[in-house]
C-alpha positions in Angstrom: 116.0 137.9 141.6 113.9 136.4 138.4 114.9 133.0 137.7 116.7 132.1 134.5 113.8 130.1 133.2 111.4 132.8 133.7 113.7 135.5 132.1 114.4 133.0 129.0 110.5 132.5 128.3 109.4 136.7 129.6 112.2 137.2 126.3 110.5 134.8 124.1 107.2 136.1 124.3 108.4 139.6 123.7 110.6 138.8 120.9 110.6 135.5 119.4 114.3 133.6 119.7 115.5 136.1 122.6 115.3 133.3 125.0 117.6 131.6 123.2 120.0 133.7 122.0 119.8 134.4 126.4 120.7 130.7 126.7 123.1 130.9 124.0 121.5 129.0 121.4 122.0 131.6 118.8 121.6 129.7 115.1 117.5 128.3 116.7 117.0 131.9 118.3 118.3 133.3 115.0 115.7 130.8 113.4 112.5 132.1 115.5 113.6 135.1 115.3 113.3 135.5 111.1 109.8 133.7 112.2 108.7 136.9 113.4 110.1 139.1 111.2 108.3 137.6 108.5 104.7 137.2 110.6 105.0 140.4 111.3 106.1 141.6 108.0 103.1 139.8 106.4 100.4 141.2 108.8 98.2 142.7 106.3 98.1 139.7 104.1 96.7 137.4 107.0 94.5 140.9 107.5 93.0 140.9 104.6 92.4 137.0 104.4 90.8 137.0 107.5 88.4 139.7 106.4 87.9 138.2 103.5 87.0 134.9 105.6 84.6 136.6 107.8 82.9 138.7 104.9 83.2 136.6 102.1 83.7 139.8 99.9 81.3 142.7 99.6 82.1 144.1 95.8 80.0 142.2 93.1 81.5 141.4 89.7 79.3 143.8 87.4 78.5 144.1 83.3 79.2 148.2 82.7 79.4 149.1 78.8 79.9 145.1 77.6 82.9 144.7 80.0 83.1 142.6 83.2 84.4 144.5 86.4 85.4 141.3 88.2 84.7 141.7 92.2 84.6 139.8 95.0 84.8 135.9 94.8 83.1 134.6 98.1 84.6 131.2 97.4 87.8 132.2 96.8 87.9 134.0 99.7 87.0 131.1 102.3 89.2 128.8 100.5 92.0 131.7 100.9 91.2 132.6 104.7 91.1 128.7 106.2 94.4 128.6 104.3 95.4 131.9 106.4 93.9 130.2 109.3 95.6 127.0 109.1 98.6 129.1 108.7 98.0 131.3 112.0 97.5 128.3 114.3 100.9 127.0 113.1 102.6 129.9 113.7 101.1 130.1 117.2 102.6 126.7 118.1 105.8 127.9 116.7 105.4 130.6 119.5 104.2 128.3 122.4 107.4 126.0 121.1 109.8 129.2 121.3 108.4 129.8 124.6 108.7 126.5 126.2 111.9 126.0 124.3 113.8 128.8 126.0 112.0 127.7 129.6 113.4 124.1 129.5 116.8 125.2 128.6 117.5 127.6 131.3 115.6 125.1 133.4 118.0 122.5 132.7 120.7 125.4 133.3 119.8 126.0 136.6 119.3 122.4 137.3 123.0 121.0 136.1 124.9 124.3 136.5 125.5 124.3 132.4 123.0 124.6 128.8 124.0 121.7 125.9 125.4 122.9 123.3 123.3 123.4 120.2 125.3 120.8 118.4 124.3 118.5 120.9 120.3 119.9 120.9 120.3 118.8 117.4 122.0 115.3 117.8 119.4 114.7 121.5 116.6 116.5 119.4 117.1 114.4 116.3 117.1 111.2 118.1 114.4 111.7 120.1 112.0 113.4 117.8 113.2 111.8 114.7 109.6 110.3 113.9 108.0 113.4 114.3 110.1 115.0 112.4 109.8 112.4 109.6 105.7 112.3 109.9 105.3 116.6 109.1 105.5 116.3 105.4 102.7 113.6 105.2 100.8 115.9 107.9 101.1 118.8 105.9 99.7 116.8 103.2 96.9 115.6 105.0 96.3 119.0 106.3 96.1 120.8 103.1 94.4 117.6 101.0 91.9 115.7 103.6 91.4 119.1 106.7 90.9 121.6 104.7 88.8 120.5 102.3 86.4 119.3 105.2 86.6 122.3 106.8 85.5 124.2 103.8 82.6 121.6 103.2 81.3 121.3 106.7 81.2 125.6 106.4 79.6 125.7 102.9 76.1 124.6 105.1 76.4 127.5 107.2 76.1 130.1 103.8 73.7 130.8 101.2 76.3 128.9 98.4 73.5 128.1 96.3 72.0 128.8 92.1 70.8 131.3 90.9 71.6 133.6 93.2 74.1 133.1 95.3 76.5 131.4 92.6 80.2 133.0 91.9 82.1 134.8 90.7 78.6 136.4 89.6 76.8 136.9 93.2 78.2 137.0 96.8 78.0 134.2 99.1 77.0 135.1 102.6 76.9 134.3 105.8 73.4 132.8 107.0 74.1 130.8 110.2 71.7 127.5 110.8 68.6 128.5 108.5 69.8 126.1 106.1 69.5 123.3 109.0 66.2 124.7 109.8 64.8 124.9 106.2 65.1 121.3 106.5 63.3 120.7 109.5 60.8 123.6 108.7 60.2 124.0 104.9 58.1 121.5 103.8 59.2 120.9 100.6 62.9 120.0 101.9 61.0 118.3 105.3 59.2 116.1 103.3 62.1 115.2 101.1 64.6 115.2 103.5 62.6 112.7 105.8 61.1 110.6 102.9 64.6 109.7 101.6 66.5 109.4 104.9 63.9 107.1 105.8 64.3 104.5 102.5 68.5 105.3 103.5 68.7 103.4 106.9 65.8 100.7 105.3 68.2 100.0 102.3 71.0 100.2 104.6 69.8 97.4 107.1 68.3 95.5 104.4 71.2 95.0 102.0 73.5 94.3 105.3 71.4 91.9 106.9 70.5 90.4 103.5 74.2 90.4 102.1 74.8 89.0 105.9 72.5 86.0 105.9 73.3 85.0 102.5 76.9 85.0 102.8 76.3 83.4 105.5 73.7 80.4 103.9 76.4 80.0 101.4 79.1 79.4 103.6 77.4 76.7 105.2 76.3 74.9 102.7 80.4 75.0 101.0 81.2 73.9 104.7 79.0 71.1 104.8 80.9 67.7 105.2 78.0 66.3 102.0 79.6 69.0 99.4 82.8 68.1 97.7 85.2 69.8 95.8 85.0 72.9 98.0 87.6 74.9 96.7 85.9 74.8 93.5 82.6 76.0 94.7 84.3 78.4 96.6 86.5 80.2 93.8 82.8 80.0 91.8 80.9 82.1 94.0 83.9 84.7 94.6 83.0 86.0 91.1 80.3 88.0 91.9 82.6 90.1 93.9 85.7 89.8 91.6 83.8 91.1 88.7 84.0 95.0 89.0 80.4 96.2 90.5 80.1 99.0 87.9 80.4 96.1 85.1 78.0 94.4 87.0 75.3 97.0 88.0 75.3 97.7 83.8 74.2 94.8 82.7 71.3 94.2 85.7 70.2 97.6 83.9 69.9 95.9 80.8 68.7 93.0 82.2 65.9 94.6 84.1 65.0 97.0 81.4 61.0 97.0 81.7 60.7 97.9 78.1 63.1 95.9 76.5 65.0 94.0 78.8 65.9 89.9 78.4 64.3 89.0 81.8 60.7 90.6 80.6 61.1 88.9 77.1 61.9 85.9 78.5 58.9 86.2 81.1 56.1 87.3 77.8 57.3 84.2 75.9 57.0 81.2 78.4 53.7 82.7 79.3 54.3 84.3 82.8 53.2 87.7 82.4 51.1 89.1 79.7 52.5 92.7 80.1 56.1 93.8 81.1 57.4 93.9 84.8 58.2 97.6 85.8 61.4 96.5 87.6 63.1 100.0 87.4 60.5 102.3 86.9 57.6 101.5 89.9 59.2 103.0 93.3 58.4 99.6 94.8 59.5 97.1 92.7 62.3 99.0 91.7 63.2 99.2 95.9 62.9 95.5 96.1 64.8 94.6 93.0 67.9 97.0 93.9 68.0 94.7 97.4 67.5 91.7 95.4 70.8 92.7 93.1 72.7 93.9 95.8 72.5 90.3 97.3 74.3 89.3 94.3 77.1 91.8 94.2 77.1 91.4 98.2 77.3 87.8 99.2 80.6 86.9 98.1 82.3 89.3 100.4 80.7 87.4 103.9 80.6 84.2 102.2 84.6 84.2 102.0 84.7 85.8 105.3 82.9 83.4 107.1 84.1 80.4 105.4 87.7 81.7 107.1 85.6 81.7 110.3 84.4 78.4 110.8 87.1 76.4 109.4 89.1 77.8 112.4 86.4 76.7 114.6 88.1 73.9 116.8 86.4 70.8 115.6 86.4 69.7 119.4 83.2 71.9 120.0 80.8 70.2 117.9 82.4 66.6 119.2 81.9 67.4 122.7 78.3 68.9 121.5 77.3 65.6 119.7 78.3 63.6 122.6 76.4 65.7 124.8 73.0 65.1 122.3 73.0 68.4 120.4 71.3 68.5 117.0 73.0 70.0 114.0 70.8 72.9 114.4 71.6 73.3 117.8 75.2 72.9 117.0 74.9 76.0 114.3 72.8 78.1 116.7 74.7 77.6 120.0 78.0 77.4 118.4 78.9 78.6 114.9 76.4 81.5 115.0 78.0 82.6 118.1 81.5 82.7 117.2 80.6 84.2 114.0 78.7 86.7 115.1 81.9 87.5 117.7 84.3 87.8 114.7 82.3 89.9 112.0 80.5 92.7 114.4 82.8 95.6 113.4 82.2 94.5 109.9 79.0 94.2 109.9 78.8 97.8 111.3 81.1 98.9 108.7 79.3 97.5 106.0 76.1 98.8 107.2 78.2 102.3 107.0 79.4 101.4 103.9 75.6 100.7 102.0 74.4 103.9 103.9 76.6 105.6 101.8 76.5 103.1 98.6 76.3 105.5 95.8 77.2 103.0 93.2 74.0 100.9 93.3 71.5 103.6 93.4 73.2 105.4 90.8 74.1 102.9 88.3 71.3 101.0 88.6 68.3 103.3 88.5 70.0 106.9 88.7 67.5 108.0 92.0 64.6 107.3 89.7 61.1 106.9 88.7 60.7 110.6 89.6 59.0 111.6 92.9 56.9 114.8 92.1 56.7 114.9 96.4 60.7 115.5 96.4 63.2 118.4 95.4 66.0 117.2 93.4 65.4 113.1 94.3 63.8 110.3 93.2 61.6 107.6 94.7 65.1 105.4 95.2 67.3 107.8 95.9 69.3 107.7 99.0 70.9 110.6 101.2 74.4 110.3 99.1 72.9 110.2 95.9 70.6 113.2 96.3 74.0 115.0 97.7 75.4 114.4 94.1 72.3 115.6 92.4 72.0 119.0 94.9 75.8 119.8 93.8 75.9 118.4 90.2 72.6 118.8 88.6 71.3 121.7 90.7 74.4 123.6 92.4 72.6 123.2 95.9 75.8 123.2 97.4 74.9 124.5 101.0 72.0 122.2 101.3 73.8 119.4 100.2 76.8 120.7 102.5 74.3 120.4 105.4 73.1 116.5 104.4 77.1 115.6 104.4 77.3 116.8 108.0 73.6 115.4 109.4 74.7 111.8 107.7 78.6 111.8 109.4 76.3 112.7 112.6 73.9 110.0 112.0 76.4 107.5 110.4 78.9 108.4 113.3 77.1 108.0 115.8 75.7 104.6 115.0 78.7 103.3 114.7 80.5 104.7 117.6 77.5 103.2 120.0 77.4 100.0 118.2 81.5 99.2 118.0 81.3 100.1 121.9 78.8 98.0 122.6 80.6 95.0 120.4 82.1 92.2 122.6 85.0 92.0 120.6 86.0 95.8 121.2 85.6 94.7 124.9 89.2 94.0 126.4 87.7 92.1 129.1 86.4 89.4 126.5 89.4 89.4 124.3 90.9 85.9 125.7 
């Protein structure tokens, strides 16, 4: 004779809420039950989105006698069938939950001899689950406002989604697999870009860490230093920097740097320094050098105050027991503050190192990519990887090549990170006393 459990769930999978109108849960059978109904009563909409997802349309919109005969919009259509997706999956856990649902009942039936009521379900289902319950509205929101707009980024690189001719509601989008991951290993034009401004990313992004690092960190000492008084004064003073809004900031170091008619040039011509002006924005060089130089400025602050949080919790027994035992005060610094340091800003030093890989404000504001590299496609001579993104989808409506640079920098960027938080003595439970 077929157990109860197995006849509860054989029910469910044939007809959704079967198992539990078997068990006599009738209003949550009822409830799976209208479920189906409605899946199956909507089967050609999820058809058609799902064709729609795998074709991305086949009519084109078409000019015929001055009027436009609208057709397929591939975009539309992808956007559409993830949304149909998303949709699907859900419904398939709402089977799987049916399933099981009807399973553990009659389990617990042939276990105690009776089934709870469904007024006590709710009231053991409510105050067990009640979290849950309480976190699906944010998760749909997450879903529909951070997932699927991912999704439909990360499969925007696999398509041709590109001007002139692949741009709707005009042309058709389609389908092309990796070629645009290999045009930018193989075409030289995108090769020699690609590799060109990756390589000036991970140089800007280690400089303006380590130099933003090191200078917080030269600061903080010298506010620390038993010879400097009125610390708190010195320390609200060089907060300011990082109070003052960057894009404020990055402005008026435009102005500032102007190589045509900018203050710092002027003032450079008139006390006899130069004889001509100082192409601090427009020579791919200088202009590299003097976006570090800035960043310094706008990045300091942020260790400074970190690190003057550090070492004022740094038990002033260490360097006692060090200065008894003969150490010097660089000694003391090196074996002792650099140390602990070190141990307490690792996973923000990687984060910030992810953060400047990624600094779009700088580059942009500051010298917009430019002076123009006639070597590149779409980017300058100080663009980075996330700047040249904008300018692919902005300026040029590249948006599958720049959908493929999104997904090699979270793979770059991500993986970095991963191996150097791992490798962090401070995500190490075994060095957390």
């Amino acid at each position: 004779m077929m157990k109860r459990s197995k006849k509860a769930g054989l029910l469910s999978a044939i007809i959704w809420g079967s198992g539990q109108i078997y068990n006599k849960h009738y209003i949550k059978g009822l409830v799976f039950f209208i479920i189906q109904i409605i899946t199956i009563a909507n089967w050609r909409y999820f058809y058609e989105k799902l064709w729609g997802l795998i074709t991305l349309g086949q009519t084109e919109s078409v000019i015929e006698g001055g009027i436009v005969k609208h057709g397929d919009n591939s975009i539309i259509l992808l956007i559409t069938g993830l949304l149909a997706l998303m949709v699907l999956l859900f419904l398939i856990i709402i089977y799987i939950i049916n399933i099981r649902d009807a399973v553990s009942m009659a389990r617990y039936a042939d276990d105690k001899e009776a089934i709870p009521t469904e007024k006590e379900w709710v009231a053991h289902t409510w105050g067990k689950s009640f979290p849950y319950i309480m976190l699906i509205i944010p998760t749909i929101f997450i879903i529909l406002l951070v997932v699927l707009p991912i999704l439909f980024g990360f499969l925007i690189a696999f398509t041709n989604y590109s001007a002139p001719d692949h741009l709707p509601p005009r042309h058709l989008v389609s389908w092309v697999g990796f070629e645009n991951f290999r045009n930018i290993f193989s075409v030289p034009i995108w090769n020699d870009t690609f590799w060109g401004v990756a390589t000036w990313t991970i140089i800007w992004a280690l400089l303006s860490t380590i130099t933003c690092f090191f200078g917080g960190l030269f600061m903080a000492v010298l506010i620390n230093s038993k010879r400097v008084k009125f610390k708190k004064f010195w320390r609200t003073l060089f907060i300011l920097p990082w109070a003052i809004p960057q894009l404020v900031s990055l402005l008026v170091f435009r102005n500032l740097f102007n190589g045509q008619f900018g203050p710092i040039n002027r003032f450079l011509r008139e006390s006899g320094i130069i004889s001509q002006n100082i192409p601090w924005l427009s020579n791919p060089t200088i202009a590299k050098v003097t976006i570090i130089i800035i960043n310094i400025w706008l990045g300091f602050p942020y260790f400074m105050s970190m690190m003057t949080g550090i070492m004022t919790s740094i038990s002033g027994e260490l360097y006692e027991a060090a200065t008894i035992d003969g150490a010097t005060s660089r000694q003391q610094f090196w074996k002792i503050t650099m140390p602990l340091v070190l141990y307490s800003t690792a996973p923000l030093l990687i984060m910030s190192f992810a953060g400047n890989f990624n600094n779009f404000g700088v580059i942009y504001f500051l010298t917009d990519g430019n002076p123009i590299n006639p070597k590149y496609k779409f980017a300058g001579s100080t663009d980075i990887l996330i700047t040249w993104i904008y300018k692919l989808t902005k300026d040029n409506r590249q948006f599958a090549m720049a959908s493929v640079m999104s997904i090699l920098i979270f793979i770059l960027i991500g993986s970095i990170s991963v191996w150097n938080f791992l490798r962090t003595k401070s995500f190490k439970e075994e060095d957390m006393i």
